[in-house]
N, C-alpha and C positions, 0 to 999 in steps of 0.2 A: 728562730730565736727572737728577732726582733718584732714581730707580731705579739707572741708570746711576752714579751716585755712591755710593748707600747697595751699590750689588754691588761696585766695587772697593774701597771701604772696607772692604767685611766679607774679602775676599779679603786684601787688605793686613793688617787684622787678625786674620788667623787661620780667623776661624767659617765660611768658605767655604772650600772647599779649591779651589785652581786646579787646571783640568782639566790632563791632559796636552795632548800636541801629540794622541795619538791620540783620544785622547777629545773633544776640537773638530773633529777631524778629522769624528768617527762623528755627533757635535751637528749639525756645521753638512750632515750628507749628510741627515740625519733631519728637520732644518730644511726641507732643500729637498723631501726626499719626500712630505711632508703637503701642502704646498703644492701639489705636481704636480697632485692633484684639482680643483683652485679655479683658472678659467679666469685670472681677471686677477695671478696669484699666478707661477704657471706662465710667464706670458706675458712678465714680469721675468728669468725666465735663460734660455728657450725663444724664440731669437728667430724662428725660421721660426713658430712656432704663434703668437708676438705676430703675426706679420702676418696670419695667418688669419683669428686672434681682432679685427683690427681691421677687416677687410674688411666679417668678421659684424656688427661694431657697428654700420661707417658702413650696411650694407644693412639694420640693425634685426631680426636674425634670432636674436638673445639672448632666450632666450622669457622668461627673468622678470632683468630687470636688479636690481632692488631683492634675490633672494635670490645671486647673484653679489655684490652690494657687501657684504651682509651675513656671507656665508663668507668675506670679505680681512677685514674689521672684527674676525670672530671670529679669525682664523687671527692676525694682529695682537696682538690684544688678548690670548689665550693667551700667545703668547712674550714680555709684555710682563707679563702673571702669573707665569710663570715665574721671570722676573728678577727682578721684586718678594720673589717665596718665597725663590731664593738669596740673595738680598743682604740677607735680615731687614728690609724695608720693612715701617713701621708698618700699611700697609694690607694686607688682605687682598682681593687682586682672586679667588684662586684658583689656578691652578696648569694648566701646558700641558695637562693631560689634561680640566681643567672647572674653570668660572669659577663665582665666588661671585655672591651678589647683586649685588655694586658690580662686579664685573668683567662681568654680564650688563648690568649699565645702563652700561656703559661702550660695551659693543658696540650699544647703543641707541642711542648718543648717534650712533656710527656719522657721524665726519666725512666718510664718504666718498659721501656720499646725499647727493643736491637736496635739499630745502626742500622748496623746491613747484613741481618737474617745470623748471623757467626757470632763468634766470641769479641767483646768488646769493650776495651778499657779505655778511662779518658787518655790514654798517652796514644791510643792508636788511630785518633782523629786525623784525616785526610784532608785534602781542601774543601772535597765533595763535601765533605758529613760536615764542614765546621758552618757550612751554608746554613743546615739548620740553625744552629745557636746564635741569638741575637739578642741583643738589649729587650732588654723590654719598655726601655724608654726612650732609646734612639732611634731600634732596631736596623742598628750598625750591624753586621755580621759578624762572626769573630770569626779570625784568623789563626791559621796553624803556626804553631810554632817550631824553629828550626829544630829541636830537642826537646827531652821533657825539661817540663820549668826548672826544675832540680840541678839537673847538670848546666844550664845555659850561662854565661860568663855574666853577670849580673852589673857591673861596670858597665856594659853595653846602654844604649836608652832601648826604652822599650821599640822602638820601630826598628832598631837592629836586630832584634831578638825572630822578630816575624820571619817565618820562613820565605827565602827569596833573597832576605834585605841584610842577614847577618854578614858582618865581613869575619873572615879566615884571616 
């Protein structure tokens, strides 16, 4: 949403130039041509090859699913540095053509991956998994917490909250 906001602001203000109709036209066919490579990418405006590709999932015939979810993460995460470079966002993830550091640990973070091969919700984070999740401009780790956010006694400071550190 803030991408999305810092690009029409900058559009509104001037420093972006709105495309033409043609030039969205040529964007959004270019959008969808890079994608065509990347099975689950494809599979979103290709619906006889989504049914293909889903047959292949249920029979397990996707020889490495982990570099599949990694090329929609990537393919994502690009057109979402892109937007950031138009619209003059403070951050620099990188640009449709290749990601910066923060734009490569973004595609790490890679929400579109298991955890740990099972069923998994943000409340079922461990210490292990919470290892993955880091700032992306500290790259402080984050830490589990004693409870989900919801129920935790919110009085607390937040370093009471962390699991380990909460007092009973």
């Amino acid at each position: 949403i803030d991408i999305a906001t810092y690009l029409v602001l900058s559009c509104i203000m001037g420093e972006t130039k709105v495309p033409s109709k043609e030039e969205i036209y040529q964007m959004n066919k270019d959008i969808i041509m890079d994608g065509m490579n990347i099975p689950y990418v494809r599979g979103y405006v290709d619906w006889p090859y989504n049914i293909v590709l889903q047959e292949a999932y249920d029979e397990e015939e996707i020889p490495d699913m982990d570099a599949c979810e990694g090329a929609v993460a990537d393919y994502y995460v690009r057109r979402l540095a892109q937007a950031a470079r138009d619209g003059h966002y403070p951050v620099d993830f990188g640009s449709i053509k290749g990601l910066s550091k923060i734009g490569k640990m973004l595609v790490e973070y890679n929400p579109y991956s298991n955890l740990d091969g099972g069923e998994t919700t943000v409340h079922d984070l461990t210490e292990k998994q919470c290892e993955r999740f880091k700032s992306l401009h500290t790259e402080n780790v984050s830490v589990p917490l004693k409870e989900r956010w919801l129920t935790l006694d919110h009085t607390l400071s937040p370093v009471d909250m962390v699991d380990g550190n909460q007092k009973k």
